[in-house]
C-alpha positions in Angstrom: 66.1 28.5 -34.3 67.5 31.8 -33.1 70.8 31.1 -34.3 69.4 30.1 -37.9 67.5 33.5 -37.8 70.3 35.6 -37.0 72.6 33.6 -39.8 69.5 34.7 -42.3 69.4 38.6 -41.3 73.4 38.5 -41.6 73.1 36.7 -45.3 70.5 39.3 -46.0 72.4 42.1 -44.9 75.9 40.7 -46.8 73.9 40.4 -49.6 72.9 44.2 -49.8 76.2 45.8 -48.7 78.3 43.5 -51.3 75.5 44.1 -54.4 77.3 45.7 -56.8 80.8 45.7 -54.8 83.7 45.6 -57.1 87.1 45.8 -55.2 88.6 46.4 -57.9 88.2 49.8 -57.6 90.1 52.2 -55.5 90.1 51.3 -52.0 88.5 54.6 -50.7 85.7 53.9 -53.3 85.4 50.1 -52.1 85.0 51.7 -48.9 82.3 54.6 -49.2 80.0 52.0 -51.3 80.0 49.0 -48.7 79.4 51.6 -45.8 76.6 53.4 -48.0 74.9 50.1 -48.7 75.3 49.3 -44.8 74.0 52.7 -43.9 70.9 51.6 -46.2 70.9 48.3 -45.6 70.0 49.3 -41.5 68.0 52.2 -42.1 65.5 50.3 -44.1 65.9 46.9 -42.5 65.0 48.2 -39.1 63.4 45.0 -37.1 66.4 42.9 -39.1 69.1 45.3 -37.3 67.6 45.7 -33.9 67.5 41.9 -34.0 71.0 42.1 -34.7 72.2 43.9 -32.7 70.4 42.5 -29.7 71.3 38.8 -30.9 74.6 39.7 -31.2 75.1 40.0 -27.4 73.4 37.1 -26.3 74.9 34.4 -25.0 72.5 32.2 -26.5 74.3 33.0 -29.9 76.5 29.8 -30.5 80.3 30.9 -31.4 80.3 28.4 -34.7 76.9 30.9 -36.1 78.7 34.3 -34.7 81.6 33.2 -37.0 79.6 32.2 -40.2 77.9 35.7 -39.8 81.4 37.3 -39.8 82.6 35.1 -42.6 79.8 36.8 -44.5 81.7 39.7 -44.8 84.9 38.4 -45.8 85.3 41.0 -48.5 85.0 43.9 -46.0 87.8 42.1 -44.2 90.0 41.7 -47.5 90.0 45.5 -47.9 91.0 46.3 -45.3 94.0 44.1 -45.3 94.9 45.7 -48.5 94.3 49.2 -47.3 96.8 48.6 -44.4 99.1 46.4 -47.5 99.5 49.7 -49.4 99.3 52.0 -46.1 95.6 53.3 -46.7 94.7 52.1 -43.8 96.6 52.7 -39.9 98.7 49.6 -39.4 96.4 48.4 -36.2 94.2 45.3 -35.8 91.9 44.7 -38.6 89.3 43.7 -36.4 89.5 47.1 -35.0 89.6 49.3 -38.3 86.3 46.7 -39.0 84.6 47.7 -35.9 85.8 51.3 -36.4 84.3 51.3 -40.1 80.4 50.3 -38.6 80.2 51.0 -34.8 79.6 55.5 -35.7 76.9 54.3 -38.6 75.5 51.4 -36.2 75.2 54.3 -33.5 73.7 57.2 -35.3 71.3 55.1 -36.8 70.1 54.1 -33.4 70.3 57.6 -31.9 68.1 58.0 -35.5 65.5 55.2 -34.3 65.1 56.4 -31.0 64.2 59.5 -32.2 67.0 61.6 -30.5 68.1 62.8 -33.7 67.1 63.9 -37.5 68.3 61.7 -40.4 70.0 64.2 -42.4 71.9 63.0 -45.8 74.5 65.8 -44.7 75.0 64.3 -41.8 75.3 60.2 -43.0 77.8 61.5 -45.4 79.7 63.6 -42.9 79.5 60.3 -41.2 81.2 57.9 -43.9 84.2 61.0 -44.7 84.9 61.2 -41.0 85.1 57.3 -40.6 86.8 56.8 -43.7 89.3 59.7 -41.9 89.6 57.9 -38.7 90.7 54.8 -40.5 93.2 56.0 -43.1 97.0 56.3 -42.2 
């Protein structure tokens, strides 16, 4: 039951960031929209991404559900294949640039929950230039 729970937040949560994605458009654009509609997708889906994010260590998690929840954002993983294609991207392990892309937005937004620090739309769009500058060759 846990597993078909956790497979329902992620189709949720695919289904925000990719509404409206067009990858047609410029790879930096691509970018800045999926991790915007992330950002809001967590921020107002806060029981859905603690679950997450708790679920998502578990052991109880069956490998055959982690990797239909990554499936789910297939598209994510397309662009950044093509940002490393046409050397947007650093030429390193796409799983990396993907956990690179959410782990700082997945972090402030906790340090944001637990109250350790003031949502600022400054500060979230800081966020997406400096992890768009981390990833970019």
């Amino acid at each position: 039951m846990l597993n078909k729970l956790y497979l329902s937040v992620k189709t949720k949560m695919s289904l925000a960031v990719f509404h409206n994605y067009d990858d047609s458009i410029s790879i930096q654009s691509a970018f800045e929209h999926a991790l915007k509609k992330y950002l809001n997708f967590i921020l107002s889906n806060k029981d859905e991404f603690l679950f997450i994010e708790q679920f998502s260590n578990s052991p109880l998690l069956h490998k055959l559900s982690r990797k239909e929840g990554i499936d789910l954002f297939e598209p994510i993983f397309n662009l950044l294949e093509k940002g490393k294609n046409q050397n947007v991207f650093k030429q390193v392990d796409t799983g990396l640039l993907h956990m690179f892309m959410f782990n700082p937005s997945m972090q402030y937004v906790k340090e944001y929950f637990g109250g350790r620090i003031e949502l600022k739309q400054s500060s979230l769009d800081e966020l997406i230039q400096m992890t768009w500058d981390a990833l970019k060759a």
